[in-house]
C-alpha positions in Angstrom: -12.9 41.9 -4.7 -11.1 39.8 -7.4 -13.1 38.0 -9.5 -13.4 34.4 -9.0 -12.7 31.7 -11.2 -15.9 30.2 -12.9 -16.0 26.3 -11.9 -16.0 24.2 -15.1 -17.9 20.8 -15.6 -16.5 17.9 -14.1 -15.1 15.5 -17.0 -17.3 12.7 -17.8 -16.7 9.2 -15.6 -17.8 6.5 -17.9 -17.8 3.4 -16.0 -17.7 0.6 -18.7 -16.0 0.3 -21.9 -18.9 0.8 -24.3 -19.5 4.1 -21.9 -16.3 5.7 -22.7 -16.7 4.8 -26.9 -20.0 6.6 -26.6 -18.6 10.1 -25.7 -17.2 10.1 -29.4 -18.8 10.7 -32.7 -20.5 8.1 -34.9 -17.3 8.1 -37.2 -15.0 7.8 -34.7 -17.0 4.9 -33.3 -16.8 3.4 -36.4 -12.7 3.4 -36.2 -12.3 2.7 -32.9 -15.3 -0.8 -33.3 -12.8 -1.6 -36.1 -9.8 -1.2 -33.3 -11.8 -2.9 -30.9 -12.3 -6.3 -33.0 -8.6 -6.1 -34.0 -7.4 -6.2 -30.5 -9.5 -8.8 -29.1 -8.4 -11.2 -32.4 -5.0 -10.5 -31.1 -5.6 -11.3 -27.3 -9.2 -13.1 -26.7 -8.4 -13.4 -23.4 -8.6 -9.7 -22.5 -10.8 -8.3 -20.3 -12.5 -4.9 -21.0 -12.7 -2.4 -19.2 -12.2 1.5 -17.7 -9.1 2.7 -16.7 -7.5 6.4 -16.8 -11.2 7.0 -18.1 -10.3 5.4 -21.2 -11.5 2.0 -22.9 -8.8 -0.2 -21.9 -8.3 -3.7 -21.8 -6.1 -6.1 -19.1 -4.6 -9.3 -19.7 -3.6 -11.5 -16.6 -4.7 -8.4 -14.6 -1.9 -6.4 -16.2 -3.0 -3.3 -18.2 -2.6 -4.1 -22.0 -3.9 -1.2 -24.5 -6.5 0.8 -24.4 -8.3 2.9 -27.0 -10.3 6.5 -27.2 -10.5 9.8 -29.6 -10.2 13.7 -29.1 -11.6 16.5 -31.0 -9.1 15.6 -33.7 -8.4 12.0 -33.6 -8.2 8.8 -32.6 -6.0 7.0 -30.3 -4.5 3.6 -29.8 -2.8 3.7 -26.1 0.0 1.2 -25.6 0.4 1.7 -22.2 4.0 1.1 -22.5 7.1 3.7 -22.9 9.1 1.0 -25.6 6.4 -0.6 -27.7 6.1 2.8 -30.2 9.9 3.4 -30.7 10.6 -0.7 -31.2 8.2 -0.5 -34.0 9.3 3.1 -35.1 9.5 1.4 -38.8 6.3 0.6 -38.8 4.5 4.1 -37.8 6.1 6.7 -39.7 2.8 7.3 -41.4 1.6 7.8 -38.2 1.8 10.5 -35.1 3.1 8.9 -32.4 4.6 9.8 -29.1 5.7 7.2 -26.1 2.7 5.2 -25.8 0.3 7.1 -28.6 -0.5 5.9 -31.9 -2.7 8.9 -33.2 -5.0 8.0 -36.6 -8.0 9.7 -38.5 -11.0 8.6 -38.2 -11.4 8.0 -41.9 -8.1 5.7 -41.9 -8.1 2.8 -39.3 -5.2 1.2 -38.2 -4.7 -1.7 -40.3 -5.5 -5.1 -38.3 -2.5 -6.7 -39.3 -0.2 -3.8 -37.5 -2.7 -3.6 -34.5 -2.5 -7.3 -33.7 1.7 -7.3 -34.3 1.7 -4.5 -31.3 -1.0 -6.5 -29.2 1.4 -9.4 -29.6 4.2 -7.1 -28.2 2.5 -5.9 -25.4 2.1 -9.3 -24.7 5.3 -10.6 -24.5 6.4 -7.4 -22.5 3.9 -7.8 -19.8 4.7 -11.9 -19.6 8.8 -10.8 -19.4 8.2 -8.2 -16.6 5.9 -10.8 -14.8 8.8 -12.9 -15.3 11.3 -10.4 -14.3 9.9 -9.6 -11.0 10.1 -13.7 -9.8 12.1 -14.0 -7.4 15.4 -15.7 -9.1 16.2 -19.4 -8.0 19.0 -19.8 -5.8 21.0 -23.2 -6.3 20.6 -25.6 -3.2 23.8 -26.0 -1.0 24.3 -28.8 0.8 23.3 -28.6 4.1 21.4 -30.3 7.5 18.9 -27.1 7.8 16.4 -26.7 5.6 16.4 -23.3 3.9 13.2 -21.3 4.5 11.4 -18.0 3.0 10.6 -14.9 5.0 7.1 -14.5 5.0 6.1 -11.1 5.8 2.8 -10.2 7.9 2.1 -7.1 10.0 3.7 -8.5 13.1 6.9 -9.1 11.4 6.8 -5.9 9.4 6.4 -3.9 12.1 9.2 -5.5 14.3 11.9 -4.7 11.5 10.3 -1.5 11.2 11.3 -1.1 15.3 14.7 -2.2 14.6 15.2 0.9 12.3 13.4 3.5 14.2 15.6 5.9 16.1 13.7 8.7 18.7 16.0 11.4 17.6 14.3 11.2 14.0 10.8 10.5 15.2 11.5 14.0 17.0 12.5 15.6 14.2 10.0 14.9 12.0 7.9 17.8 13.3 10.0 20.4 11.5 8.9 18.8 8.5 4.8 18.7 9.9 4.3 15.4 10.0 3.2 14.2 13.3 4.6 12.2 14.8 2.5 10.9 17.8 1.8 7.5 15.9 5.2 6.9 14.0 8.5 5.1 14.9 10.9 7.3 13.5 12.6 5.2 10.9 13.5 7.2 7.7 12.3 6.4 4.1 15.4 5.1 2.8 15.1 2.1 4.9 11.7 1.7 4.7 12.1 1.7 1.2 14.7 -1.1 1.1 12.8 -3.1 3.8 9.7 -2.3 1.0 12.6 -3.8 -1.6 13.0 -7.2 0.2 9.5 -7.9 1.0 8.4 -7.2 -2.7 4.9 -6.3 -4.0 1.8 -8.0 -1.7 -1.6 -6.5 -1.8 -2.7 -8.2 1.0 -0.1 -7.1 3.1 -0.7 -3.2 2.0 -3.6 -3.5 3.2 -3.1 -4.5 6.5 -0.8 -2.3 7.0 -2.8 0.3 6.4 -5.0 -0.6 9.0 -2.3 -0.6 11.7 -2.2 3.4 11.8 1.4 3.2 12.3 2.7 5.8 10.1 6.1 4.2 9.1 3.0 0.9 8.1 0.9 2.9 6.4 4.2 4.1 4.3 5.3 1.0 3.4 1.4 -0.1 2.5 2.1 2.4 -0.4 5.5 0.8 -1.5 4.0 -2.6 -1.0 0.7 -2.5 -2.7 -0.2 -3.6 -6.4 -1.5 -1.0 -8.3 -3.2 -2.5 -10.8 -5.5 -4.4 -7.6 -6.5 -1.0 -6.5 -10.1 -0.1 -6.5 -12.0 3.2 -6.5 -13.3 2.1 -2.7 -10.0 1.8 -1.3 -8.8 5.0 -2.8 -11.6 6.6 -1.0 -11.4 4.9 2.1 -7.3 5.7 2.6 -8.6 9.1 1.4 -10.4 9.8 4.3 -7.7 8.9 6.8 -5.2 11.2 5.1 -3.5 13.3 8.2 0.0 14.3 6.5 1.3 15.6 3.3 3.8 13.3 3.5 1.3 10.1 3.5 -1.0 11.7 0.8 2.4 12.5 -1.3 3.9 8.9 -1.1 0.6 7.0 -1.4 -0.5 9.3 -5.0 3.4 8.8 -6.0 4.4 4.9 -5.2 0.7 3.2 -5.4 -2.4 5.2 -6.8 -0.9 6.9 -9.7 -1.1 3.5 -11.3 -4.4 2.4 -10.2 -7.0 1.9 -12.6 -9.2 5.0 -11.0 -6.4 7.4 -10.7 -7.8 10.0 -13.0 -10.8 9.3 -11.7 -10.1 10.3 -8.3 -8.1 13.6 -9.3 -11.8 15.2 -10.4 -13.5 14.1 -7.9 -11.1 15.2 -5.0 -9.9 18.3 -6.7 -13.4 19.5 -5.7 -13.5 18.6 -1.9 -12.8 20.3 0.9 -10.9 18.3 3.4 -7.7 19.8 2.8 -5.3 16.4 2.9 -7.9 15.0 0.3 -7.6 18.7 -1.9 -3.9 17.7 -1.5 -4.3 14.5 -2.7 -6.2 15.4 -6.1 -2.8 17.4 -7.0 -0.3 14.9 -5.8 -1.9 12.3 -7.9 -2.1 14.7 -10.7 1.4 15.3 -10.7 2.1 11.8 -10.2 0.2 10.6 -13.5 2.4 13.6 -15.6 5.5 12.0 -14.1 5.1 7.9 -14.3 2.1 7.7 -17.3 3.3 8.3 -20.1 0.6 7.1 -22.8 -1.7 9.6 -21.7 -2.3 12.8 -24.5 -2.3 16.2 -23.2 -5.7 17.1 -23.2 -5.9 14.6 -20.0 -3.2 17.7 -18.4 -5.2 20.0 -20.1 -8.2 19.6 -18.4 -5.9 19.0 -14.8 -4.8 23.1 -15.7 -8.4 24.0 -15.8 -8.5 22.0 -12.2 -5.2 23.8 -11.1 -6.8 27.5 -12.2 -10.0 26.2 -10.3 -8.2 25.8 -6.9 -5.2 28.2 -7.4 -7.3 30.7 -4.5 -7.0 28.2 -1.5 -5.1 29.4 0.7 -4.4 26.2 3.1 -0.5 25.4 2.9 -1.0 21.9 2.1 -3.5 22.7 -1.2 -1.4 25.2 -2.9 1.7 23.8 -2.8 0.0 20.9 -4.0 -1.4 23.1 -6.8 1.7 24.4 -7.7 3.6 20.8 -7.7 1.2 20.0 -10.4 1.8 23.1 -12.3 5.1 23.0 -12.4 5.1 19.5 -13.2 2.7 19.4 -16.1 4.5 22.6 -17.8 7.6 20.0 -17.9 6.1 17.2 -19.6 6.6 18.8 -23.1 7.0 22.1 -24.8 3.0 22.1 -25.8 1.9 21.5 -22.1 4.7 23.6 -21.1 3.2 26.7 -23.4 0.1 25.9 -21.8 1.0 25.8 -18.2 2.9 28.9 -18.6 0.1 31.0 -20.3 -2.2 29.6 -16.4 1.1 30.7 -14.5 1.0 34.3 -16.2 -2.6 34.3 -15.6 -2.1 33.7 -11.8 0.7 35.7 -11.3 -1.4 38.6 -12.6 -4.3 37.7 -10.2 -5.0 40.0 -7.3 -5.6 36.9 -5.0 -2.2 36.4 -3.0 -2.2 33.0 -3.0 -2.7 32.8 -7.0 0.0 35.1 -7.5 2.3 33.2 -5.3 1.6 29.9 -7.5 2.1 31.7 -10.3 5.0 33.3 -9.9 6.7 30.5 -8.2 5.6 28.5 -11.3 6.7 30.7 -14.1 10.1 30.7 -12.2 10.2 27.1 -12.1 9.2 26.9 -15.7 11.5 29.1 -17.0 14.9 28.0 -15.4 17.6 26.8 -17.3 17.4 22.8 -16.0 13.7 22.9 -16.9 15.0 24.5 -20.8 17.3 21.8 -21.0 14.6 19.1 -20.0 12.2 20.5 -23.1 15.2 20.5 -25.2 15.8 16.6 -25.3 
């Protein structure tokens, strides 16, 4: 029989902000109180809190910064892919990548630099909340009065109708998604229908509740991630029945949600398989759209991958593998990483191991995925 993979520990869940500073050592503590005090100078209307399992704060219920420490050092998160390289100047003394500051413990961040990037954040956030205001149109004269769509489930569904076609509602089988409860209305339109009603919470979750599949789609391109809470995760969760649902609910909403990493321990050890599914999707969705967080985060998620790489069920291990693949292309050190689990499974004697393996290394090793590293 081939030896099994020893389960690890599940990562710590810290629920509170002063719960995630107290995994770290009394030095680092010490550097990151000092962090602490500099940021909430810079923005004392900030709101602590947890999210990604690290000691974040949100302003205007938009994610801000966050702070936390490995083994080696500490961390100031700026939850943004521009802030770093705008103030490259600044942090040549430092190790940075998009989103990082890294520091020693022994040499804080100087306040007057943390506040200047709290500031930026801040003016980012307020021009994207700006940015996604519908623009004002100039009045023309007329006798009608101009009004505003407003969307609820009733009205969402009948343009939903309008799109659907029974040839593709039949088709969708050959692609296993059933299609008992659906429309048959493809995703590019649902996505531009998501496009012109814009983001509305409310909305995602009533759609949700409607069962339709085509609904419950565009409850995922709707929804607000940052409103997302651990409870809805789970409840939606539980009502996975498609790999396509589970994939486009992890890639357009949860990936995003405060919980997000959360969720990928605690469902990569469940066995409902849409929900197994689920913990991999959403993995592979935080490599691909967060970008502040360090590798040991993917780290750990190969020591899930190598956990789960001997289930068999179709939907799992491609999920398994989507995450593998993807986390070996996030940079060359997570790519040296994911290729050293792909050997290892590829040598395993378990078939569906060797088959995520080998696909991987495949994947990892073509030419496209060299040139990605490269840049």
């Amino acid at each position: 029989m081939p030896a099994k993979v020893k389960p690890v520990a599940k990562l710590a869940k810290p629920t509170t902000f002063d719960e995630c500073l107290a995994r770290f050592t009394a030095e680092q503590q010490a550097a990151l109180g000092k962090l602490r005090q500099a940021i909430r100078a810079a923005a004392p209307a900030a709101v602590e809190g947890v999210s990604y399992g690290l000691a974040a704060f949100r302003l205007n219920g938009k994610p801000l910064v966050a702070i936390g420490a490995t083994s080696n050092h500490c961390a100031f998160y700026l939850m943004s892919n521009s802030t770093v390289g705008e103030h490259e100047e600044l942090l040549t003394s430092y190790d940075t990548s998009p989103g990082t500051i890294r520091f020693e413990p022994g040499s804080p961040l100087p306040s007057a630099l943390v506040k200047k990037l709290v500031k930026a954040r801040i003016v980012e956030n307020e021009q994207l909340i700006e940015a996604r205001k519908p623009a004002k149109k100039t009045a023309k004269p007329s006798k009608a009065k101009s009004t505003t769509v407003n969307y609820d489930v009733a009205k969402v569904l009948a343009e939903l109708k309008k799109l659907s076609a029974e040839k593709y509602r039949q088709g969708m089988e050959r692609f296993a998604i059933p299609n008992d409860n659906a429309l048959g209305v493809p995703v590019g339109e649902m996505r531009k229908l998501a496009k012109k009603i814009g983001r509305d919470h409310e909305l995602s979750l009533e759609l949700w509740k409607s069962k339709v599949y085509e609904a419950r789609m565009m409850a995922a391109f709707v929804g607000e991630p940052e409103k997302v809470t651990a409870k809805q995760m789970e409840s939606w969760c539980k009502t996975f029945d498609s790999w396509a649902i589970v994939d486009t609910v992890c890639f357009a909403l949860f990936d995003r949600a405060p919980e997000a990493w959360t969720k990928v321990n605690e469902w990569a050890t469940r066995k409902e398989e849409f929900v197994k599914r689920a913990a991999f999707a959403l993995l592979a969705s935080l490599v691909l759209h967060v970008k502040h967080l360090d590798d040991e985060h993917f780290a750990a998620g190969l020591q899930l991958i190598e956990n789960a790489a001997e289930d068999e069920r179709n939907f799992v291990k491609k999920g398994v593998n989507w995450a593998l693949r993807t986390i070996g292309k996030r940079n060359k050190t997570l790519h040296a990483a994911a290729m050293a689990v792909a050997k290892k499974l590829g040598d395993s004697d378990n078939a569906t191991a060797r088959w995520i393996g080998k696909d991987a290394i495949r994947d990892l090793n073509s030419p496209a995925t060299k040139r990605r590293l490269a840049k």
